[in-house]
C-alpha angles and dihedrals in degrees: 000000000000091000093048085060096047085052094046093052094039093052086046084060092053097049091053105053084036091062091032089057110031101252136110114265085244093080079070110024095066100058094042087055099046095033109032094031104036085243119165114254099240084039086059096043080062112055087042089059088052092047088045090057091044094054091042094056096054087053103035095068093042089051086050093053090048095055080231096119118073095224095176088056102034092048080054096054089039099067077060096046098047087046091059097050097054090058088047092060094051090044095049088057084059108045113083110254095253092049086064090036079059100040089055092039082064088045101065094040086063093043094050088052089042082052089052104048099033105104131216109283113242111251110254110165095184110138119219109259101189144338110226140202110329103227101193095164135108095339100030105219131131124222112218133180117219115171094349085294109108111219121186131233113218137183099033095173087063088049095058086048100055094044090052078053100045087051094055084052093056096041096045095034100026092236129141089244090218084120076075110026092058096047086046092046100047106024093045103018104041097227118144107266091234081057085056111058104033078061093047089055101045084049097050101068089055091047086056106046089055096062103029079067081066095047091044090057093050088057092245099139128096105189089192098059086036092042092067100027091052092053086048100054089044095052089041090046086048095045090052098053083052100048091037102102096052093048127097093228089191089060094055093035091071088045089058097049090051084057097040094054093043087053097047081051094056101039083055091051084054099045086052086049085231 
């Protein structure tokens, strides 16, 4: 009981400086559960992948309703995604433990200098106004319309490779992989990056779903460690976008790189076996 509710109320704290930040609770919930909870690390990958399709499918439909996610475009990435999460998850039964520690622990190093150098977005409060035709033809590119202003998607062909890529890192850390999605999405392809992350969110549930299958079969997953983490990190990821106005987010932005930087420490210190 009293670990259900530690579980309950770490997963909560995820949620909210994942909502907070921008990123997906299992930046977080990974290391609580391997370092705070003595989890196995394939066992954690897991239940962050459960909590990841959770939290997706309470924004997905509001971001549809919205007209913010670019379904066309995101359904198309997504073949690429699933598929390589599903490779991710073949491939994690088969790294040694302290290979995908390692591989985290990098992880979060790259995330806490993304974090440091990432600046303030500038305000645009333009609503989308429509998505038109999809042209994936000769040149493969998509024309949008975001705010009555068209904007055009380009290189198709990188974004299906970093979203086979952003699929093996979901599968094999149990993130959201909207840390490479986004960057995919706005810096390659030229959509908005409001466009991109309501997308990335909408994709990460699907991406997630494709590789916890996997988990599930392998019998990784212990519904009741994920039952508990997974409502935590939904009522924390809805109690951030509430209190998010009134937060100094560069404030908690340099409390989440310290901690960042403690936990990639001490998942080093685990994949050296030190």
């Amino acid at each position: 009981m009293i670990a259900g509710l530690v579980l309950l109320v770490g997963g909560a704290a995820a949620g909210v400086f994942g909502s907070l930040l921008g990123l997906g609770g299992g930046v977080l919930i990974v290391p609580l559960l391997t370092l705070g909870f003595g989890l196995p690390l394939r066992e954690a990958v897991a239940v962050s992948l459960v909590s990841v399709i959770v939290t997706s499918s309470a924004s997905a439909g509001v971001y549809l309703e919205k007209h913010v996610a670019n379904l066309r475009l995101g359904m198309v990435l997504e073949l690429f995604s699933a598929s390589g999460a599903l490779v991710g998850g073949l491939i994690a039964f088969m790294l040694p433990a302290n290979v995908l520690e390692g591989l985290f622990a990098a992880l979060l190093v790259w995330v806490a200098i993304s974090m440091v150098r990432r600046k303030e977005p500038a305000k645009d409060g333009a609503p989308v106004v429509a998505a038109v035709a999809v042209d994936v033809s000769a040149d493969l590119t998509f024309t949008e319309t975001l705010g009555g202003r068209g904007y055009r998607v380009h290189s198709l062909p990188f974004g299906m490779a970093g979203s086979v890529f952003a699929g093996l890192m979901s599968a094999l850390l149990g993130i959201g992989a909207g840390i490479v999605k986004v960057p995919t999405m706005h810096l390659l392809m030229g959509v908005p990056l409001k466009i991109a992350t309501a997308t990335s969110n909408m994709m990460i549930g699907i991406t997630a779903v494709s590789s916890a299958v996997i988990y599930l079969l392998r019998g990784q997953i212990d519904p009741f460690v994920a039952g508990p983490t997974a409502v935590g990190v939904f009522a924390g990821a809805m109690i951030g976008t509430r209190i998010a106005p009134r937060v100094d987010v560069r404030v908690l932005r340099w409390l989440f790189v310290v901690v960042l930087a403690y936990t990639a420490f001490q998942m080093g210190q685990k994949a050296l076996g030190l």
